[in-house]
LUMFIBA-358175 format. One record per residue: residue number from 0; x, z, y of N, C-alpha, C, O in turn. Coordinates in pm, 1 decimal, decimal comma. Each point is the difference from the previous one (the first is absolute). Last residue first. Layout:
% LUMFIBA-358175
pos->NUM&n.x->X&n.z->Z&n.y->Y&ca.x->X&ca.z->Z&ca.y->Y&c.x->X&c.z->Z&c.y->Y&o.x->X&o.z->Z&o.y->Y
...
% end
This chain:
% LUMFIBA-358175
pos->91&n.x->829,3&n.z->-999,5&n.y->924,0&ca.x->-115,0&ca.z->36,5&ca.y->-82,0&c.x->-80,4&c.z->69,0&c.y->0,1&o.x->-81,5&o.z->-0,2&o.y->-92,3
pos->90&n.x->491,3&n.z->-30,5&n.y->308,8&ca.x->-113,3&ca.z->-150,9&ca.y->74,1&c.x->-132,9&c.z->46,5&c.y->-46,5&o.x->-104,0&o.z->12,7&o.y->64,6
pos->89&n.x->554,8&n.z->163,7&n.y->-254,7&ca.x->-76,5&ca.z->99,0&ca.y->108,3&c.x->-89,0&c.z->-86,8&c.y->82,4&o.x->-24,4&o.z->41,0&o.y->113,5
pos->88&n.x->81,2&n.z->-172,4&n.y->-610,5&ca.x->87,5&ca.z->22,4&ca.y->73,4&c.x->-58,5&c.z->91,5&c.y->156,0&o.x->-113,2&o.z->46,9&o.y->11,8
pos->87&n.x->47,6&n.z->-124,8&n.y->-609,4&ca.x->-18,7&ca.z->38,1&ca.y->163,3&c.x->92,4&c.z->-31,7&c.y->66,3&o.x->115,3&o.z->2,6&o.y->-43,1
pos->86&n.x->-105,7&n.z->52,6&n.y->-441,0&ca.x->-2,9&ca.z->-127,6&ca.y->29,8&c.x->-100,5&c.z->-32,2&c.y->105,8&o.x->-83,9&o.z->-89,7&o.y->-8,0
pos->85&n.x->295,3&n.z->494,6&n.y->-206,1&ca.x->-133,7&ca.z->-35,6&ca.y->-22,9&c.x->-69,0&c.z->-109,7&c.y->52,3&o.x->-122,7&o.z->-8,8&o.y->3,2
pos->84&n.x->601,6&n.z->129,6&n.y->27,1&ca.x->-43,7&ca.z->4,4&ca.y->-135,8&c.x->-162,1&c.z->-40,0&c.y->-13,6&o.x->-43,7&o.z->-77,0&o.y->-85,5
pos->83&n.x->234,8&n.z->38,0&n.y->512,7&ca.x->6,3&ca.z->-137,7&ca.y->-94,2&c.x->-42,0&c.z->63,7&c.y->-117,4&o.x->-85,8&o.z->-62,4&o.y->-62,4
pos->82&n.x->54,0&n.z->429,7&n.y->321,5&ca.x->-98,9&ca.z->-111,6&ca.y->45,7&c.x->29,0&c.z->-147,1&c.y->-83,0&o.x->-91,8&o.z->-67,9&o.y->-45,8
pos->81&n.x->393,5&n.z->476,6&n.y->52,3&ca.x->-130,4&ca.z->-10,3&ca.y->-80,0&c.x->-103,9&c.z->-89,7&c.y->14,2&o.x->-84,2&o.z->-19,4&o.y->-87,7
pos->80&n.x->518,5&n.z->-13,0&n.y->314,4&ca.x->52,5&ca.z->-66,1&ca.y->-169,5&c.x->-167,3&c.z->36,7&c.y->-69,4&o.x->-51,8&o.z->-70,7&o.y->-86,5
pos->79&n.x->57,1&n.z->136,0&n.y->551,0&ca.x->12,5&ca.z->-107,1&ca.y->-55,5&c.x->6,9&c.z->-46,6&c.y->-114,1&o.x->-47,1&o.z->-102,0&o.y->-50,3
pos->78&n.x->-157,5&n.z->599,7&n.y->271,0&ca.x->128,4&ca.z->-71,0&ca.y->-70,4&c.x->14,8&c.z->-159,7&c.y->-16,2&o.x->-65,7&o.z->-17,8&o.y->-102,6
pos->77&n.x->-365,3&n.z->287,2&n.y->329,9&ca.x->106,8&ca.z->21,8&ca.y->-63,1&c.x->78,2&c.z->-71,0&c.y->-75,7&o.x->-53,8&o.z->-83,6&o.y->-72,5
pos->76&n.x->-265,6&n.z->289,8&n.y->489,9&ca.x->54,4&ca.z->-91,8&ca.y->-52,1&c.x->44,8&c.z->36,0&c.y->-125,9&o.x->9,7&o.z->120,0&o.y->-25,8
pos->75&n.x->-360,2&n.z->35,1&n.y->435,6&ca.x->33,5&ca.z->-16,6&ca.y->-173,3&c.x->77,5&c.z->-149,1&c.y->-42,7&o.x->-42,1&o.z->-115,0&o.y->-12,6
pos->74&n.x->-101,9&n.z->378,8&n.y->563,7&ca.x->43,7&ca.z->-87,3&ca.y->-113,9&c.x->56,9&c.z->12,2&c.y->-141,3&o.x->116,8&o.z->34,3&o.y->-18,3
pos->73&n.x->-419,3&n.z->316,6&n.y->402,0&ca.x->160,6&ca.z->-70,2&ca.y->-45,7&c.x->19,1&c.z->-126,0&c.y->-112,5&o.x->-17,4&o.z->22,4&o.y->-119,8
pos->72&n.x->-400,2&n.z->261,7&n.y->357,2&ca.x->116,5&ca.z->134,4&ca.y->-111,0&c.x->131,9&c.z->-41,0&c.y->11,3&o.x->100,1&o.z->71,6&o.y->-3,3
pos->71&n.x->-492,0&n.z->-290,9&n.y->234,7&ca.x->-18,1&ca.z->117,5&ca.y->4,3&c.x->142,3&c.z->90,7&c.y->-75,3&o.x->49,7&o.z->111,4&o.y->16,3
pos->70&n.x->-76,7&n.z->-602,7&n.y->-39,9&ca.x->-56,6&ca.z->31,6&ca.y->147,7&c.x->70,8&c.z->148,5&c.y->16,3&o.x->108,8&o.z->25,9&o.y->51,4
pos->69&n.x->-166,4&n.z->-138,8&n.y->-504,9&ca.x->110,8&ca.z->-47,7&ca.y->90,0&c.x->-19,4&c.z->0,3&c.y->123,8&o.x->101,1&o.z->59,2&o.y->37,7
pos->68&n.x->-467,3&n.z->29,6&n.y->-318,4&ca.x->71,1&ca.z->86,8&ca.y->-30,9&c.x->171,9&c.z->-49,4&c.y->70,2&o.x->77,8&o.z->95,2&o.y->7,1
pos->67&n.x->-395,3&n.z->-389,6&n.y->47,8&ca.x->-89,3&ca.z->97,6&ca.y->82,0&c.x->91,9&c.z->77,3&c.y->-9,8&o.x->53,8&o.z->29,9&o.y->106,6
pos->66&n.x->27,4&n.z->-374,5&n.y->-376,3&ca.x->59,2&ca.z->-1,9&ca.y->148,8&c.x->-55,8&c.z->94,2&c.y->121,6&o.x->28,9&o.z->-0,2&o.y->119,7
pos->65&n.x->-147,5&n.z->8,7&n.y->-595,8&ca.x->134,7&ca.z->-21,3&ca.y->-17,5&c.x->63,6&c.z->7,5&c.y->156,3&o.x->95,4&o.z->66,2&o.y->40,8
pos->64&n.x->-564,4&n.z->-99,3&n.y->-136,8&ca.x->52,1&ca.z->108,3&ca.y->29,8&c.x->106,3&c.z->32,3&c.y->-23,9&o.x->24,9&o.z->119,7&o.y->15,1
pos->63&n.x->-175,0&n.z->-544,2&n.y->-47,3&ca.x->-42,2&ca.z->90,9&ca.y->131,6&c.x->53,0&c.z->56,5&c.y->24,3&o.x->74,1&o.z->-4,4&o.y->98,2
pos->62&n.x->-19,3&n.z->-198,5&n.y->-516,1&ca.x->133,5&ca.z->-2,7&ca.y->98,1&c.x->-78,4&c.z->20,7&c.y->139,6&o.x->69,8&o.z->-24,9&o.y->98,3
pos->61&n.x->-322,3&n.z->126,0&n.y->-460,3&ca.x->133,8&ca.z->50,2&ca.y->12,0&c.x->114,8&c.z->-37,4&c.y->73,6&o.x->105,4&o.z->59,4&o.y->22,4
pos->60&n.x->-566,2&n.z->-270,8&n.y->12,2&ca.x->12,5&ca.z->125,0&ca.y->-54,1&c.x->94,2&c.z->120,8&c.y->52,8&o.x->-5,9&o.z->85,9&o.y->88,0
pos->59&n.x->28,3&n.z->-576,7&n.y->-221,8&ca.x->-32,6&ca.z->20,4&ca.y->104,8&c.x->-21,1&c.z->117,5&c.y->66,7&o.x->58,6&o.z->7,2&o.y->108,0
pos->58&n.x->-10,0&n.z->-106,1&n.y->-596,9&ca.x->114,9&ca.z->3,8&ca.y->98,5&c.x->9,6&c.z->-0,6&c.y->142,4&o.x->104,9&o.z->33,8&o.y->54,7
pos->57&n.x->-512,3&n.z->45,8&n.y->-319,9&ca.x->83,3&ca.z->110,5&ca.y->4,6&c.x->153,7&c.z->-31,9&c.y->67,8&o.x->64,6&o.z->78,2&o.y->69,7
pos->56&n.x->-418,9&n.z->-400,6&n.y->-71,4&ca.x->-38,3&ca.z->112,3&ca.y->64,2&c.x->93,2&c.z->63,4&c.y->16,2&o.x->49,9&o.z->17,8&o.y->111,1
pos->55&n.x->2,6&n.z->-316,9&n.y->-423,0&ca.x->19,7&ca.z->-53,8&ca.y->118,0&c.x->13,3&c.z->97,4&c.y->93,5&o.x->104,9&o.z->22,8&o.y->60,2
pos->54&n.x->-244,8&n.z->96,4&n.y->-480,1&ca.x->135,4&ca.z->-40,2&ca.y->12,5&c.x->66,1&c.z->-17,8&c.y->96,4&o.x->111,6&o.z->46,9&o.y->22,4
pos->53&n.x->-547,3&n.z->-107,9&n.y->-134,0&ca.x->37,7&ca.z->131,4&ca.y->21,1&c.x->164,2&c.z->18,8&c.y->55,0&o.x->49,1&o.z->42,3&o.y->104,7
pos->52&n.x->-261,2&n.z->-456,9&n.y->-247,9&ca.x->-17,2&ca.z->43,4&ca.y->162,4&c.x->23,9&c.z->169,3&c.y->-2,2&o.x->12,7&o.z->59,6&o.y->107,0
pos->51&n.x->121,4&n.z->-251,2&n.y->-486,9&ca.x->66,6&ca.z->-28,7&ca.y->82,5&c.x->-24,3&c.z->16,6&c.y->159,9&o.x->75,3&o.z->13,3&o.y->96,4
pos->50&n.x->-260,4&n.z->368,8&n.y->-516,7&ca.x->3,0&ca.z->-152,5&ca.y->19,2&c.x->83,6&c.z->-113,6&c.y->139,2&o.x->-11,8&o.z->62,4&o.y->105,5
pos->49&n.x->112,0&n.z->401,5&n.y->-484,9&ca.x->-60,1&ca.z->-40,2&ca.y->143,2&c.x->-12,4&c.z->-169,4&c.y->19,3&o.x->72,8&o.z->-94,4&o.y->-30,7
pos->48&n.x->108,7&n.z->595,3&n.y->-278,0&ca.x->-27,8&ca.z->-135,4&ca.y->17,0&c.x->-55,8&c.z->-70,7&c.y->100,6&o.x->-27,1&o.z->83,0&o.y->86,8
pos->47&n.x->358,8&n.z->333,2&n.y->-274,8&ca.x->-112,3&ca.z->-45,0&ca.y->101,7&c.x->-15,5&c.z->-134,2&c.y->2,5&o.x->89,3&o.z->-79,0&o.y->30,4
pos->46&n.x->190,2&n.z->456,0&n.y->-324,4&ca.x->-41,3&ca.z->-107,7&ca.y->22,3&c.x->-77,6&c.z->-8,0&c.y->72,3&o.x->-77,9&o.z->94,6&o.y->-12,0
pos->45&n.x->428,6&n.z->356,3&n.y->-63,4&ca.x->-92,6&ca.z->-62,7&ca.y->7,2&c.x->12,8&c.z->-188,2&c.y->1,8&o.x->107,3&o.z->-57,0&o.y->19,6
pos->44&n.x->262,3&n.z->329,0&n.y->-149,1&ca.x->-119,8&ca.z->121,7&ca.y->39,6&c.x->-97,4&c.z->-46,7&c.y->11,1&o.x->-72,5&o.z->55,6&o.y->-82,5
pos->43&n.x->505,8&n.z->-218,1&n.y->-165,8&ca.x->-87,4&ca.z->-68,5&ca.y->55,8&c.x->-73,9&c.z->131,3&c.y->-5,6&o.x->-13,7&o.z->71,5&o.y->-99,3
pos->42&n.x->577,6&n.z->-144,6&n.y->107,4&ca.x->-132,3&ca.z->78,4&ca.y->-108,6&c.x->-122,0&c.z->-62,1&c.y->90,8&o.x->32,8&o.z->-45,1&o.y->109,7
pos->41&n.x->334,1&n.z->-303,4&n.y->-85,2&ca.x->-22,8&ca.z->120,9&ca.y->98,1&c.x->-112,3&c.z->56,9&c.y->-119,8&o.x->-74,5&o.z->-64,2&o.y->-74,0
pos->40&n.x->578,8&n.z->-268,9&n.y->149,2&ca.x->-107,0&ca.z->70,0&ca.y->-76,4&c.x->-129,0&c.z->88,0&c.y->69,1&o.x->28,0&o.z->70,2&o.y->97,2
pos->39&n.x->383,7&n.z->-319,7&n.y->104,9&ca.x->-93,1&ca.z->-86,3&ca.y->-33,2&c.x->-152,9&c.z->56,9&c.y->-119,3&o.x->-109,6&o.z->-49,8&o.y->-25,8
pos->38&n.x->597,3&n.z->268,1&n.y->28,3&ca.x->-16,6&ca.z->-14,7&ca.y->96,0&c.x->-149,9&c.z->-139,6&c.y->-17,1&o.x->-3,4&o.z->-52,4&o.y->-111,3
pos->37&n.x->151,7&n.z->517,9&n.y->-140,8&ca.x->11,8&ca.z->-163,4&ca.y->-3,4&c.x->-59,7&c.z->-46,5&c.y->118,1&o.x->-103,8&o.z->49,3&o.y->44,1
pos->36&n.x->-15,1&n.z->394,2&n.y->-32,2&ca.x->187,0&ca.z->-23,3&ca.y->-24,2&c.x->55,9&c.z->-123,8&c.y->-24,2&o.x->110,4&o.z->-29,7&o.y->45,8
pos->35&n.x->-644,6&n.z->82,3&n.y->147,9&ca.x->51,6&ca.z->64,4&ca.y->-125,5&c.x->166,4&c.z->-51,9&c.y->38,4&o.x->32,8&o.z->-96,4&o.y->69,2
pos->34&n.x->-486,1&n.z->115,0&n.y->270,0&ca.x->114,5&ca.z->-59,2&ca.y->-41,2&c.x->93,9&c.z->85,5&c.y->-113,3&o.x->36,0&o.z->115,6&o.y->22,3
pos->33&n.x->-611,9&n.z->-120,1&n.y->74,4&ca.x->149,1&ca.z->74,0&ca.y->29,2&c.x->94,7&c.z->-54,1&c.y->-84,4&o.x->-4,5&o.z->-13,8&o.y->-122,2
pos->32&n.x->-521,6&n.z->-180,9&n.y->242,4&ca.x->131,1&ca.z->25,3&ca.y->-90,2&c.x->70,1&c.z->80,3&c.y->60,8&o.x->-24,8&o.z->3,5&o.y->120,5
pos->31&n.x->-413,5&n.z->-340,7&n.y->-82,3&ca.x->50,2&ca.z->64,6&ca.y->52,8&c.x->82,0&c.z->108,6&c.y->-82,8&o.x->-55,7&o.z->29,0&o.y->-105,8
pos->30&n.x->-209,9&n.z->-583,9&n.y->118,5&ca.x->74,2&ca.z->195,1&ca.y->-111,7&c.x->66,2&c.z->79,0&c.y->70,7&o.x->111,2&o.z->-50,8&o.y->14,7
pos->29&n.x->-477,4&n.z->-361,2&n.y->134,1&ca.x->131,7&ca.z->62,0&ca.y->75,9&c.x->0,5&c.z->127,8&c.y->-104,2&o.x->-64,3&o.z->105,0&o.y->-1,9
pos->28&n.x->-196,8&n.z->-619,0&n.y->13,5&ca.x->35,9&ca.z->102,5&ca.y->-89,2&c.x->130,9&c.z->108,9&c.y->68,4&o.x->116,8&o.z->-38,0&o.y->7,4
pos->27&n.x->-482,4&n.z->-389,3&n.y->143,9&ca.x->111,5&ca.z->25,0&ca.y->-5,4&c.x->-37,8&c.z->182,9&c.y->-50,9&o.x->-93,3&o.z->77,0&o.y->22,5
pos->26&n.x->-197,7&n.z->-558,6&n.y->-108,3&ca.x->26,1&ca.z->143,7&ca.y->67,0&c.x->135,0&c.z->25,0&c.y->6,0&o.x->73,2&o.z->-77,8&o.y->-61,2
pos->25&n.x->-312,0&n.z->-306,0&n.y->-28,7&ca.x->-103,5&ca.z->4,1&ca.y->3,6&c.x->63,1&c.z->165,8&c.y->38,6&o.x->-80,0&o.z->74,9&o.y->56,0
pos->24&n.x->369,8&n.z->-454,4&n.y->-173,2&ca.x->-76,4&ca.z->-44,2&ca.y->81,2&c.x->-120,2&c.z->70,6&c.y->7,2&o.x->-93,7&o.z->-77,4&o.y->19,9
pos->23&n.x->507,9&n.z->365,2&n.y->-114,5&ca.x->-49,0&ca.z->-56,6&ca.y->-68,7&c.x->-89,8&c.z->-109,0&c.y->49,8&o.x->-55,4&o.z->74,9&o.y->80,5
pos->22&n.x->533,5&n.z->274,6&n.y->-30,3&ca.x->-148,9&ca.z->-90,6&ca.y->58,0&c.x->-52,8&c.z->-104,9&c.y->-97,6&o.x->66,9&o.z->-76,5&o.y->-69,4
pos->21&n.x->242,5&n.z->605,1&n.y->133,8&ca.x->36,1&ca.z->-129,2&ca.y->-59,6&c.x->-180,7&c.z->-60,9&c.y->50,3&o.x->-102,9&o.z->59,7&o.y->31,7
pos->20&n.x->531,5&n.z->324,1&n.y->64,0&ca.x->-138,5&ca.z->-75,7&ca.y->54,3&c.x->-18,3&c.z->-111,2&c.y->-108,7&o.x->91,3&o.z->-68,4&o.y->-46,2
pos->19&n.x->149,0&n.z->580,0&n.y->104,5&ca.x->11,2&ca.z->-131,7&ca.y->-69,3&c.x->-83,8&c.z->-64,2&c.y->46,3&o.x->-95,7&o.z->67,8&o.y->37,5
pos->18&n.x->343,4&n.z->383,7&n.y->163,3&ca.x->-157,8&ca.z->-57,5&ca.y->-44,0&c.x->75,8&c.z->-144,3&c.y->-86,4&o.x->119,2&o.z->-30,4&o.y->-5,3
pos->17&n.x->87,7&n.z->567,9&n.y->162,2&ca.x->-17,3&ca.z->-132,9&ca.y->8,2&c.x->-118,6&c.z->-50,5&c.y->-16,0&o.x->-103,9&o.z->66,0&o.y->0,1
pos->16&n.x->187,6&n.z->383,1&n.y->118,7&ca.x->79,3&ca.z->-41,2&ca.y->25,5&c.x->66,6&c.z->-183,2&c.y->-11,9&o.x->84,4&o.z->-60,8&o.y->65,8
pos->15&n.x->-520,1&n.z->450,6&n.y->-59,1&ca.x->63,7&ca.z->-70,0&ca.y->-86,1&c.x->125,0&c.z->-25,9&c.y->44,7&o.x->26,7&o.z->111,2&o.y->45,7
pos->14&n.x->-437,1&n.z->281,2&n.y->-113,7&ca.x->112,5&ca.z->-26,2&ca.y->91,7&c.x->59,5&c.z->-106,4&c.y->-102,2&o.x->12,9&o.z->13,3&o.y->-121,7
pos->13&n.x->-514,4&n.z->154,5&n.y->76,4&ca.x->90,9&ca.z->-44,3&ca.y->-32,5&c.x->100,5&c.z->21,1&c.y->102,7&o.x->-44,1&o.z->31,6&o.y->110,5
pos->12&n.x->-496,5&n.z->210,3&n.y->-185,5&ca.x->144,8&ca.z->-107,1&ca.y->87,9&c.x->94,9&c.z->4,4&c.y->-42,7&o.x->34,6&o.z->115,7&o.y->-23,9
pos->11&n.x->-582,3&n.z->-90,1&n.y->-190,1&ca.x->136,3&ca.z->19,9&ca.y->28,3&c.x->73,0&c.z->-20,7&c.y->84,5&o.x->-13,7&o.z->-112,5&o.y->48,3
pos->10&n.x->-507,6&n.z->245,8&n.y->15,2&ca.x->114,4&ca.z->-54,0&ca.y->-9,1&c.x->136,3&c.z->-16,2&c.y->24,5&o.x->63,6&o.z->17,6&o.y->104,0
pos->9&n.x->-432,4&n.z->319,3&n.y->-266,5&ca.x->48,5&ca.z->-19,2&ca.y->59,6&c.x->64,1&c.z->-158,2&c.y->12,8&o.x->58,7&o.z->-25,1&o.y->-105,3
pos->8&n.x->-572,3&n.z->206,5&n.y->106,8&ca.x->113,5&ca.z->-26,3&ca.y->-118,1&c.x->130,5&c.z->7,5&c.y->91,9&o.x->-22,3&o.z->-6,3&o.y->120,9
pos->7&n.x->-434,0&n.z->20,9&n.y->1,2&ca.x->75,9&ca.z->158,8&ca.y->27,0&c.x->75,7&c.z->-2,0&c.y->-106,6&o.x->20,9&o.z->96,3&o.y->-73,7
pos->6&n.x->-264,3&n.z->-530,4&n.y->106,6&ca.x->-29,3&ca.z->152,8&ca.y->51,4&c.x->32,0&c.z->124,0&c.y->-5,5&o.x->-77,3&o.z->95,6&o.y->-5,2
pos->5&n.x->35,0&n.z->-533,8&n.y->-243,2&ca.x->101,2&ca.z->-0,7&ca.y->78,7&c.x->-6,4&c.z->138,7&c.y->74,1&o.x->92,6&o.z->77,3&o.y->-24,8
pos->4&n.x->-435,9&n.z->-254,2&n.y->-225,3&ca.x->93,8&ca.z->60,2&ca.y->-87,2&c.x->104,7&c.z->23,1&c.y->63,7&o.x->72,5&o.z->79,5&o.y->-59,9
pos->3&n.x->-363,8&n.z->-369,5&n.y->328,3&ca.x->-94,6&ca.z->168,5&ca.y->-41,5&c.x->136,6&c.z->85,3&c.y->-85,6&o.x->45,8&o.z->102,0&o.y->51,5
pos->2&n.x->-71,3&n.z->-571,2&n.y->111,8&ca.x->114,1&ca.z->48,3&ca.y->-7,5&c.x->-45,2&c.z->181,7&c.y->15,3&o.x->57,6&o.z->97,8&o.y->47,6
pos->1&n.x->-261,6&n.z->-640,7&n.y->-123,1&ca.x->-50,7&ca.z->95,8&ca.y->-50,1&c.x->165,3&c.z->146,0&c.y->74,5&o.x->103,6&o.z->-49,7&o.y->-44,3
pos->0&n.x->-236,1&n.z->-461,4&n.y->239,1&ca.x->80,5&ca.z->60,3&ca.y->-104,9&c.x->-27,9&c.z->150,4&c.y->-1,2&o.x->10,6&o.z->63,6&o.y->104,9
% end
């Protein structure tokens, strides 16, 4: 892959606060967003697409360094009532 034009471009960074997931049998789709005043709403900052072994990777990934960053800093929890909203539980 050609990535010559890339070169002393910047890339963007976002800050999000939510995501949406949605799956397809050939990718999963993560919109990344900031939570708006309605609750369940979110303005959309970015899309990333990806394929399921990507997918795979990345949850694997992140919950490395989910537990690397707990070791070292402290446990991330939060709330019960937020975890059913997003239909988690702390197993998950």
């Amino acid at each position: 892959m050609d990535t010559s034009h890339l070169e002393g471009s910047a890339v963007p960074e976002y800050y999000t606060d939510s995501v949406r997931i949605s799956v397809t049998p050939y990718s999963f789709v993560l919109d990344f967003g900031l939570s708006t005043e309605s609750p369940g709403e979110q303005k959309n900052v970015a899309t990333v697409r990806m394929s399921p072994h990507h997918a795979w990777v990345l949850t694997r990934a992140l919950a490395k360094h989910v537990a690397e960053y707990e070791s070292s800093i402290g446990s991330v929890r939060l709330p019960d009532e937020i975890l059913r909203d997003i239909g988690l539980d702390d197993t998950d």
